[in-house]
N, C-alpha and C positions, 0 to 999 in steps of 0.2 A: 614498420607498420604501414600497411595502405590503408589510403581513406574514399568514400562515398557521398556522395552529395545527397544530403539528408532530404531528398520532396525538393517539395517549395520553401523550403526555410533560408536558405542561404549559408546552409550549415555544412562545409565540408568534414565531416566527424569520422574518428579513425574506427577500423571493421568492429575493432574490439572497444569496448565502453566502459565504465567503471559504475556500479552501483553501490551507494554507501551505505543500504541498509544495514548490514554486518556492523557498522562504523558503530551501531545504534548499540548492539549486545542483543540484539531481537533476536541470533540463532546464536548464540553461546558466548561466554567470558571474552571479552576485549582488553588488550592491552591496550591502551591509548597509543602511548609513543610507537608500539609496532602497524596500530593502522594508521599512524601519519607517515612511516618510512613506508604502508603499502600505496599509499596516492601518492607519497613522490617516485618511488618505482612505477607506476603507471606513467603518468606524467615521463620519464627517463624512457620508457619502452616507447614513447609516441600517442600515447591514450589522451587523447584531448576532449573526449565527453566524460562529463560526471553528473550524474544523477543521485537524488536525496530526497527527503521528506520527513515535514516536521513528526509524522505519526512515529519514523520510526526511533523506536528509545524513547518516546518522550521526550522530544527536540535533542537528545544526545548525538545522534549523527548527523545533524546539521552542525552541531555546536565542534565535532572534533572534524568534521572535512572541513569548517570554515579555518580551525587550527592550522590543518595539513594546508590549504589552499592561503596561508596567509605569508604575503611577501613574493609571491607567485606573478607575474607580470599576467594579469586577467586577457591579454590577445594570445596567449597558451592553451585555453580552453574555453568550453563553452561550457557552461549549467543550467541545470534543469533541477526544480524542486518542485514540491504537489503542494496542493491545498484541499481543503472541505475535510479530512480524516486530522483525530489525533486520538492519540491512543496510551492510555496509562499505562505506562513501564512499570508498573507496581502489578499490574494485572492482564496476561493477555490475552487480547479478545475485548477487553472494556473500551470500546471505541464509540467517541461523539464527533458529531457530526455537524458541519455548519459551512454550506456552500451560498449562504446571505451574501451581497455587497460589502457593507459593513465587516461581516466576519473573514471575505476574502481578502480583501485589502488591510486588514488588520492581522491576519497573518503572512502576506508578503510581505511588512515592514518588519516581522519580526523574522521570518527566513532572513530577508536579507540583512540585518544586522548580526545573526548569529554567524550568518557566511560569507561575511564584510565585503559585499556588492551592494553597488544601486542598480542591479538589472538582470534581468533573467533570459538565457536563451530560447527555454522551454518554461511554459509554464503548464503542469498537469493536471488537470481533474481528478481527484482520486475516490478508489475504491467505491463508487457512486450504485454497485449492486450489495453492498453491507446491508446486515437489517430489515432481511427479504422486502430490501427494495423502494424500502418506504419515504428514502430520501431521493429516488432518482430522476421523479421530474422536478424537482427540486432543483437538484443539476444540472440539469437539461436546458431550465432555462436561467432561472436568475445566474447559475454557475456561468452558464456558457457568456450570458451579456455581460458579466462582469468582467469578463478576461478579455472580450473583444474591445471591453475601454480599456481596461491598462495595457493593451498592447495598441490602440488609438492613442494612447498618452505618453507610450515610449517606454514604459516601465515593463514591457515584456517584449521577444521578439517574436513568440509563435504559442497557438493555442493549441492544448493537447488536450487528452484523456490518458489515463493510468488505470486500465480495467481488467476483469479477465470476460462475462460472459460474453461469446460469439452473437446474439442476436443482438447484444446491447452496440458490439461493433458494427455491425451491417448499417441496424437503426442512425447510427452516429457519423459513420460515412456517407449514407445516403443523402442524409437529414442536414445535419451542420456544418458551417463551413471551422474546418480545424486544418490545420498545419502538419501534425505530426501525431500520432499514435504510439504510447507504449506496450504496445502490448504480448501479455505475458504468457506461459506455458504453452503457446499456440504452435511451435515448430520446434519440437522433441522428437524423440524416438520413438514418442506413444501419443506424439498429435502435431500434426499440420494443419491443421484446419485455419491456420493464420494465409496459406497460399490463399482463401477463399478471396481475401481482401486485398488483393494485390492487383487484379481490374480494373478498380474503383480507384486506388492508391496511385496509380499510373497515369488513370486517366483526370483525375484529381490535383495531382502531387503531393498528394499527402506524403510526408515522409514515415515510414516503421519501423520504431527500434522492438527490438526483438529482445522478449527480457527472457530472463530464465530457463537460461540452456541444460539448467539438471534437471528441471521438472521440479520444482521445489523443494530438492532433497530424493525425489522420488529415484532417479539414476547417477544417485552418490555411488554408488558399490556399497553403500551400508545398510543398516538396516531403515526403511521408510519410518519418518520421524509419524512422533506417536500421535500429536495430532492431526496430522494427514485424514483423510477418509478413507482413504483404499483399504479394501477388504482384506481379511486374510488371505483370499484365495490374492486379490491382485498382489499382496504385497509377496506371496510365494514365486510368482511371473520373472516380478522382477529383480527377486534371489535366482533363479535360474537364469536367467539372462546374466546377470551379473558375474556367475560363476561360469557361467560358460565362457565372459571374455576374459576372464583369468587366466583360465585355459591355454587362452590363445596367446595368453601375454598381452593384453590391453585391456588397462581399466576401465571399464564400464562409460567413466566418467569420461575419461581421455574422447571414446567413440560419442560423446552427448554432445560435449563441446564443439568435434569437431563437425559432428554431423549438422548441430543447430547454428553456427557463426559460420560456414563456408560456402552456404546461398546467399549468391551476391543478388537474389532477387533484393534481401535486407540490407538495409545499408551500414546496420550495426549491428551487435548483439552483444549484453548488457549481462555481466555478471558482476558477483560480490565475493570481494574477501577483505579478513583485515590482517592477512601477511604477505611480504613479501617476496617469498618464494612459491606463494600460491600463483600470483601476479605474473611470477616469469616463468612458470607452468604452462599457465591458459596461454599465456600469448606462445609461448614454444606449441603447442597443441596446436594451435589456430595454424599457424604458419605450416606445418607438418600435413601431407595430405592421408583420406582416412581410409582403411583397408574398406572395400567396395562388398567382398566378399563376406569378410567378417559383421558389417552393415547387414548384410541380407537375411542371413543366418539370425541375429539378434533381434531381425523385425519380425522375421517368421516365429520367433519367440515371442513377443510380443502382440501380436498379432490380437488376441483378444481385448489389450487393453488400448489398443489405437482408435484414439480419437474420445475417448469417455471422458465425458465432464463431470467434472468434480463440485461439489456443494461444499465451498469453502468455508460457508452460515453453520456448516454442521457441528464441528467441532466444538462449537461456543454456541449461545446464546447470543449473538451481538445485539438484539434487540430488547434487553433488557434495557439497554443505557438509555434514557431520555434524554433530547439534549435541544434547549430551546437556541435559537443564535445569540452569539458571544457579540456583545457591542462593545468591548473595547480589547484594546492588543493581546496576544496569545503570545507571554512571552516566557514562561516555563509552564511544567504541570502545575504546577499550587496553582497558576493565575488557570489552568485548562479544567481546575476545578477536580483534581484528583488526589488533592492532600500533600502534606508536607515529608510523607515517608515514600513517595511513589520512588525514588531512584535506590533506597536503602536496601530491597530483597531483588534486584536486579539475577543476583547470579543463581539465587532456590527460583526462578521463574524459569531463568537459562535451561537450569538441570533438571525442572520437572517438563518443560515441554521439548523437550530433545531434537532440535535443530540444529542443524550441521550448517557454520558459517561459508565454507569454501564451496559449497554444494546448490546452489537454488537456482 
């Protein structure tokens, strides 16, 4: 595995990165004990970033990487989990919202007891455009001042954001001083537009992890999950693209990975699974360089859909959920105010919104 120095963090973190959303059941059925053998195969292949957040599962994927990550000598890696989102496992799309003092620091004691640290490498702002938008200066400021005290007080080593819109990143690099960026769908096969931020990022040190090198399912090779936004016509684009690298004998997916983690403009790039032979996939992928010609061919495919931003609010309603700030700890759904059966229909949630874990 080679590694990058993460910006200004002090974070030498390996190309490839681990995200534990999948960990959560958010894109399909988990085996637990299979995604704690997939973080120690990460970890064994040299993976020493791992990222998480309480929203995803409903604190379940904090709760099984703290499993996998327990008895782990912590100078092995670094971690990063979000705050301001959490989101009922019973329902998805039901997500509240609370980037208060009080509500941030009252769920960093509970991140970190579920993921048995006292310290966070990254600490994320998340999803801050949910809800068209109504919590985002919200964000902006009480979010931002909160994280620049607990990383004044030791309790975090760098401020981040966890987002996807492009003007909300500009506004955020120009504007704040932050450490490190996650940010997601921006450098696929059907969007760059995360190069935009790379000026700024340089002359800054911001560091950029690069999330979601399939497009969120979009360049699985299968069929685009159902609640995606993409059109019929887009979701046709990218069955044709797909088949066509069949064709040629490489999966779709194979070309996404290697096209989006093998610009060393990014110092990482941040996928999800919860097995282990997914694990030693991507990284064999990563390490393998990617046919240039076949690349050309699949963007000239593609070609209509590069660069289009997606309205990720569509899907859902997320602005139904009202949600006043939480003044005391967030330490399961019951206490996050989403009932005592939120983990019990996990898997009719799974197979009604059709997300593909190895793919995002």
């Amino acid at each position: 595995m080679n590694y990058s120095s993460l910006g200004k963090t002090g974070l030498n973190v390996s190309r490839l990165s681990f995200g534990a959303s999948a960990l959560g059941g958010v894109y399909g059925k988990v085996d637990e004990a299979e995604g704690i053998r997939a973080v120690h195969t990460a970890l064994d292949l040299g993976i020493n970033y791992f990222d998480v957040s309480p929203a995803y599962g409903g604190t379940r994927a904090e709760t099984v990487l703290g499993k996998a990550l327990k008895g782990i000598s912590r100078e092995r890696y670094f971690l990063s989990t979000k705050v301001g989102k959490h989101t009922n496992p019973d329902c998805y799309g039901e997500d509240k919202f609370d980037y208060s003092r009080l509500g941030i620091r009252a769920s960093l004691e509970e991140s970190a007891r579920r993921l048995g640290v006292d310290y966070f490498d990254i600490f994320h702002i998340h999803d801050i455009e949910y809800q068209h938008r109504q919590h985002t200066e919200w964000a902006l400021t009480e979010g931002v001042e909160s994280l620049l005290e607990l990383k004044k007080e030791g309790q975090i080593g760098n401020v981040s954001f966890g987002i996807y819109p492009m003007d909300l990143w500009h506004r955020i690099f120009r504007e704040l001083p932050i450490d490190a960026a996650l940010v997601h769908n921006h450098h696929t096969l059907i969007d760059t537009l995360a190069l935009e931020l790379l000026p700024a990022a340089k002359q800054k040190g911001i560091g950029i992890i690069n999330g979601s090198p399939f497009g969120s399912g979009l360049l699985s090779g299968r069929e685009a999950p159902d609640w995606h936004p993409a059109t019929a016509k887009d979701r046709r684009l990218l069955r044709e693209a797909a088949e066509f690298c069949s064709s040629r004998g490489v999966p779709i997916s194979k070309l996404a990975l290697q096209f989006s983690s093998q610009n060393h403009e990014f110092p990482t790039t941040l996928f999800s699974s919860t097995r282990p032979e997914s694990v030693r996939r991507n990284v064999a992928w990563y390490e393998e360089p990617f046919d240039h010609d076949l690349l050309t061919a699949v963007k000239r495919i593609l070609a209509p859909l590069m660069n289009k931003q997606w309205d990720y609010d569509a899907p859902m309603d997320r602005s139904k959920v009202a949600f006043k700030p939480n003044r005391l700890p967030i330490s399961d759904p019951v206490q996050q105010g989403f009932g005592s059966s939120a983990l019990a229909s996990a898997e009719a949630r799974n197979q009604a919104i059709g997300r593909f874990p190895e793919f995002i």
